[in-house]
C-alpha positions in Angstrom: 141.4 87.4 -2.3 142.5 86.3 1.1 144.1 88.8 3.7 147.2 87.5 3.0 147.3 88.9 -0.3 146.5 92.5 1.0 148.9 94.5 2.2 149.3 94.9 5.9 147.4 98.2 6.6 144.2 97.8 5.1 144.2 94.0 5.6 145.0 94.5 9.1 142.1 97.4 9.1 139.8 94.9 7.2 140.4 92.4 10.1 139.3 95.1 12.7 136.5 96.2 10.7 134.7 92.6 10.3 135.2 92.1 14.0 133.7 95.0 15.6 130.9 94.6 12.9 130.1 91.5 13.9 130.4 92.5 17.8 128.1 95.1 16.8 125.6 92.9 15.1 125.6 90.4 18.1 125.2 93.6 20.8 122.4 94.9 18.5 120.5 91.4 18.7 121.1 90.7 22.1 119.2 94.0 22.8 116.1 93.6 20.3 115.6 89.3 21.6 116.2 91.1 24.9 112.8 91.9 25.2 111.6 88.1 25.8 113.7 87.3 29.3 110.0 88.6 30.5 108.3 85.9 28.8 110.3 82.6 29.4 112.1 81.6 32.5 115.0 79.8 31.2 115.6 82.1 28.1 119.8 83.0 27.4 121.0 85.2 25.2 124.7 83.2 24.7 127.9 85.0 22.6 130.0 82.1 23.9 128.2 78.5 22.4 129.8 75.8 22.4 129.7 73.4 20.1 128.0 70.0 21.8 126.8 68.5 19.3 128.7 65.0 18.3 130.1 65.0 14.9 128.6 68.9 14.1 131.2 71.5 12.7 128.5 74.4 13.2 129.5 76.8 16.4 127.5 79.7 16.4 128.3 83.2 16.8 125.3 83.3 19.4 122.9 81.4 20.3 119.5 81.7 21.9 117.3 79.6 23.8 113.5 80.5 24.8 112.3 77.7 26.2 111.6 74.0 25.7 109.7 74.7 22.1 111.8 76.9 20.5 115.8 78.4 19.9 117.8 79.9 17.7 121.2 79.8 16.6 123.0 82.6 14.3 126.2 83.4 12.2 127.5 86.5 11.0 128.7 86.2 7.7 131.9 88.1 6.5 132.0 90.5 4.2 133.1 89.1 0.7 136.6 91.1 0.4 138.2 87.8 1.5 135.7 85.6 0.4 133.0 84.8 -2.8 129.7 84.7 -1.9 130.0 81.0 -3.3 132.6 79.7 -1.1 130.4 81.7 1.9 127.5 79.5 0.9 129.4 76.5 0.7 131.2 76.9 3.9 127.6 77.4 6.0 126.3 74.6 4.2 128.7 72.4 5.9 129.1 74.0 8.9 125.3 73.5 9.1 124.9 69.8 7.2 125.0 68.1 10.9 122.4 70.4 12.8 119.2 69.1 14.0 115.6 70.7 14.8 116.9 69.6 18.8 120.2 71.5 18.8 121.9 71.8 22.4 121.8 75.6 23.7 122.8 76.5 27.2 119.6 78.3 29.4 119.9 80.7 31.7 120.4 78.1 34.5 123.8 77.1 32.9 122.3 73.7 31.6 121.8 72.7 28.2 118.7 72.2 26.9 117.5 70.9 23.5 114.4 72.5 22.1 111.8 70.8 19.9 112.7 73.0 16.5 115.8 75.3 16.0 116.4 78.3 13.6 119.2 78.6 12.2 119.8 82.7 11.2 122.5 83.8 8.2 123.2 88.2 8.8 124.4 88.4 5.3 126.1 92.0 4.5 123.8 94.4 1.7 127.0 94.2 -0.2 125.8 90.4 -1.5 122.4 89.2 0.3 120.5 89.2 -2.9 123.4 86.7 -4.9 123.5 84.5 -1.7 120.2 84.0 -1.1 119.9 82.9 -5.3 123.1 80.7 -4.5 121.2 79.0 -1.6 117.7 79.1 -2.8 119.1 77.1 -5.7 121.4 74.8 -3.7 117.9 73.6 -1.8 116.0 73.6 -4.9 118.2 71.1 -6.0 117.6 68.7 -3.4 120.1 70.4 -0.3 117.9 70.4 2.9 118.6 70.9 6.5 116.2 70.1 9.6 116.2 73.6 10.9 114.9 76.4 8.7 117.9 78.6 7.4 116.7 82.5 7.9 118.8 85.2 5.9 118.7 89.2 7.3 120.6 91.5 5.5 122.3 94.7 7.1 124.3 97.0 6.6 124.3 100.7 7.7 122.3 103.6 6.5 123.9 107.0 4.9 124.2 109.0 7.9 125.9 105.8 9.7 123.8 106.4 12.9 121.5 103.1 12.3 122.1 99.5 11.5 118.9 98.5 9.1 118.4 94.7 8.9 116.0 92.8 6.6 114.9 89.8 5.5 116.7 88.2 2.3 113.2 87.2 1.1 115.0 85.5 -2.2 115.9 82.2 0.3 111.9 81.8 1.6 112.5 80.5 4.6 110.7 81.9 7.8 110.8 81.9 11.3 108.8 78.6 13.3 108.1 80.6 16.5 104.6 79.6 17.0 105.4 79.5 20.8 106.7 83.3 21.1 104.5 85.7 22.1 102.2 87.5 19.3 102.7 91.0 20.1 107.0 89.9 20.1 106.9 88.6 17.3 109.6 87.9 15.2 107.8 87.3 11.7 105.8 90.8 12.8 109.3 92.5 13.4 111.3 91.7 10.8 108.7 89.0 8.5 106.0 88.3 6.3 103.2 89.7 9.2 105.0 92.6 9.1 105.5 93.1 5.6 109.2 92.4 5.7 109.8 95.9 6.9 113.3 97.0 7.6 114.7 96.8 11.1 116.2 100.3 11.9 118.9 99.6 15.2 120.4 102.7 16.3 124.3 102.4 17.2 123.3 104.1 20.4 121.3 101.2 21.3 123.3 98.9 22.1 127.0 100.7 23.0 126.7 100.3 26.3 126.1 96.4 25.9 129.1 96.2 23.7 131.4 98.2 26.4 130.4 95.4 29.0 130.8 92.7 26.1 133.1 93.9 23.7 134.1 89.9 22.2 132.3 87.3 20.7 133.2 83.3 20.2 136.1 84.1 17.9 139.4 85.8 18.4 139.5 89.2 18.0 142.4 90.5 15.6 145.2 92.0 17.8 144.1 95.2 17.1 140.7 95.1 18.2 142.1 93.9 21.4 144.9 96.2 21.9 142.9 99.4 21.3 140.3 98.0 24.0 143.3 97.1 26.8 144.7 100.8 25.5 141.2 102.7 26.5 139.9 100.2 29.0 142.4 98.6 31.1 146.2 99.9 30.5 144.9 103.8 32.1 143.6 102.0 35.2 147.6 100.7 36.1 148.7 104.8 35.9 149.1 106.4 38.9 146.7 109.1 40.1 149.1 111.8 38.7 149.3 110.1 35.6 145.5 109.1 35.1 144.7 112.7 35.2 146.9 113.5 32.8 146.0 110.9 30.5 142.3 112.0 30.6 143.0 115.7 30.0 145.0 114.6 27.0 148.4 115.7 28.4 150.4 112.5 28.6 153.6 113.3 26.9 156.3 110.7 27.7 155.6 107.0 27.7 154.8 105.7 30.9 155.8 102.0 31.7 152.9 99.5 32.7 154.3 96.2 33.7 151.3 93.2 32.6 151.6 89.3 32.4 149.6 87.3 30.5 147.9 85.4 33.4 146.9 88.7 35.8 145.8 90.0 32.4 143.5 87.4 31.4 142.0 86.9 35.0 141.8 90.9 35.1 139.3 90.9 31.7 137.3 88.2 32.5 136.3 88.7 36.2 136.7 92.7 36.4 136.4 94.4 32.7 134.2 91.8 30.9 130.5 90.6 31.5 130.8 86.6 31.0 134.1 87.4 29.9 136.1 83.9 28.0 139.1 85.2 26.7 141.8 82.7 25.9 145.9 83.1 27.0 146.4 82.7 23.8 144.7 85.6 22.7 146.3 88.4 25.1 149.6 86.8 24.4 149.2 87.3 20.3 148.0 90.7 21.1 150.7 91.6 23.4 153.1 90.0 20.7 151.3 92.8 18.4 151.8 95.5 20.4 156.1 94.6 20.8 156.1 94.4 17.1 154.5 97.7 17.0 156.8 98.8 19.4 154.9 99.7 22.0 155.9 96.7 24.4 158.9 95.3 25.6 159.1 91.4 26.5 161.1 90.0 28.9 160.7 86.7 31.6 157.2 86.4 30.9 156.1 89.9 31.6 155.3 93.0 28.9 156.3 96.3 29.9 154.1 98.7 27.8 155.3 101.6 26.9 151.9 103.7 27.5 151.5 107.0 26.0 148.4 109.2 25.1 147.4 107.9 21.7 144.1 108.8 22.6 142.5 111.6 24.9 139.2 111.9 27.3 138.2 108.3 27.0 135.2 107.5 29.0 136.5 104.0 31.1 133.2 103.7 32.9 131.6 101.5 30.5 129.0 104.5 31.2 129.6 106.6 28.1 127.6 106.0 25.2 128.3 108.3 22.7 129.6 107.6 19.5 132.4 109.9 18.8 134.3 108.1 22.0 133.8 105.0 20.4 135.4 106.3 16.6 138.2 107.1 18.5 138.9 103.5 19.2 138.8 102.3 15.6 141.4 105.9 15.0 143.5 104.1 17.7 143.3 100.5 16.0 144.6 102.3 12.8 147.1 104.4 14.7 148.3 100.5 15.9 148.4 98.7 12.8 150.3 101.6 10.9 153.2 100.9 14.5 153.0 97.5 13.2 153.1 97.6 9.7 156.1 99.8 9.7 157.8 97.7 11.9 158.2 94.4 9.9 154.6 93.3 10.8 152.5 90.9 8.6 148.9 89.2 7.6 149.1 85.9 8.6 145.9 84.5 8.2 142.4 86.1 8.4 141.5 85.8 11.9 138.0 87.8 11.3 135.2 85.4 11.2 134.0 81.9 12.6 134.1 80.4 9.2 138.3 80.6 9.1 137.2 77.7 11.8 137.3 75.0 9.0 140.1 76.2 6.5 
């Protein structure tokens, strides 16, 4: 079932949830590969690849490069509402097909470098690791193969939602080449065969921070994931002081009118609000598009004027604020959003939540 099949509120939700999943996966692993920028000069953690390679459909989701030996390059994988696991595997099959051992990854330096042997990593969701690593276990037994080595970690979250836990899909057996990483960093000893294939526990509070600095990835967010963040992040800072003060004590009443343009707006994200920031015109026009539908915005000459109102109360702007109850009240504000929308004559267009609607 694709998203346009669903109806608008929980395919819209669905599209919000996938995203900040996946931002969270990528925050989450930028913090635990974090660990080797001691080790290797020129290592880069990148959310933004690119795709250089001639002829190769594959553009990550991030990519890392350690030095002249050894990188890695990683996709997070949807969750299979909108897909099967079957058309999953045959999708990062092709994407993958033209990728070789000396894939081009950006160092720290800015230039790209291609190491000697590449990994390529799958995070496939608890809900189906087990049938997709059957489904491409079998595909290579029958005579698939790629240069790189294909890693699957599943993940997913534990019971009291505090914790990511990732581990390896042993049924694809497929390990890690990192013979030039150091032994006590390990990756096989983290999450591999040296270390028993132990789970990786990640706590949420890890890595918030890092996602407030770096809240996108290499895909458009849906709407909604960007319109809460401008709503708690950016619109507050265009109140006056009067109004500021009001909106963080939670006593904003009436709407207040914030005049944005899509220009100032992207220049604003990408050089104030977000670290290495790359967000497209195209993506704060949709979402400001979203947010007229929803009522919230008015259009005119090239401007919005948003129609700014205390949704939400005693959000933390900072960046500095880690706790997790501040951050559930973004995904209540993405709801409160796409209900505005819904209602008034919104739709689901396409699916708009992972890399792989790339190559539809």
């Amino acid at each position: 079932m694709s998203d346009s099949d669903m109806p608008c509120v929980p395919g819209r939700h669905h599209q919000f949830k996938t995203y900040n999943d996946t931002v969270d996966v990528i925050s989450g692993w930028e913090t635990v590969f974090g660990v080797y920028d001691e080790y290797f000069p020129q290592y880069h953690f990148d959310r933004f690849p690119d795709n250089v390679g001639s002829g190769i459909e594959y553009v990550p989701d991030f990519s890392v490069y350690f030095n002249s030996k050894y990188g890695v390059i990683a996709k997070i994988l949807p969750q299979p509402k909108s897909y099967s696991p079957e058309k999953i595997a045959t999708k990062l099959l092709e994407m993958c097909s033209g990728v070789e051992d000396s894939y081009a990854i950006e160092g720290s330096d800015g230039t790209v470098q291609e190491p000697e042997m590449t990994d390529i990593v799958a995070f496939v969701p608890n809900d189906y690791s087990s049938q997709f690593g059957d489904l491409l276990a079998k595909r290579f037994d029958d005579g698939y193969s790629l240069e790189p080595n294909l890693i699957l970690i599943r993940y997913g979250m534990d019971d009291q939602r505090a914790n990511y836990v990732f581990q390896r899909e042993t049924r694809l057996d497929q390990e890690f080449r990192e013979d030039h990483l150091p032994d006590e960093q390990s990756l096989s000893n983290t999450i591999g065969p040296d270390g028993g294939y132990q789970a990786y526990q990640l706590g949420t509070k890890e890595f918030l921070r890092a996602k407030t600095h770096k809240p996108i990835y290499n895909v458009e967010p849906p709407e909604s994931y960007l319109a809460s963040y401008l709503w708690m992040k950016v619109f507050p800072t265009e109140l006056s002081d009067r109004d500021f003060q009001a909106w963080r004590e939670g006593n904003i009443v009436s709407n207040e009118e914030i005049t944005v343009r899509p220009p100032s707006l992207q220049q604003t994200l990408n050089t104030q609000r977000i670290e290495d920031g790359d967000v497209a015109i195209e993506w704060i026009e949709n979402c400001l598009q979203f947010l007229s539908t929803a009522r919230h915005a008015d259009e005119a000459n090239g401007r919005y004027d948003i129609k700014y109102t205390g949704l939400v109360k005693d959000i933390d702007i900072s960046g500095e604020d880690s706790s997790s109850a501040k951050h559930e009240r973004r995904r209540e504000l993405a709801i409160t959003l796409i209900r505005r929308y819904c209602k008034y004559g919104g739709m689901i267009e396409n699916d708009n939540q992972t890399s792989l609607v790339q190559f539809e």
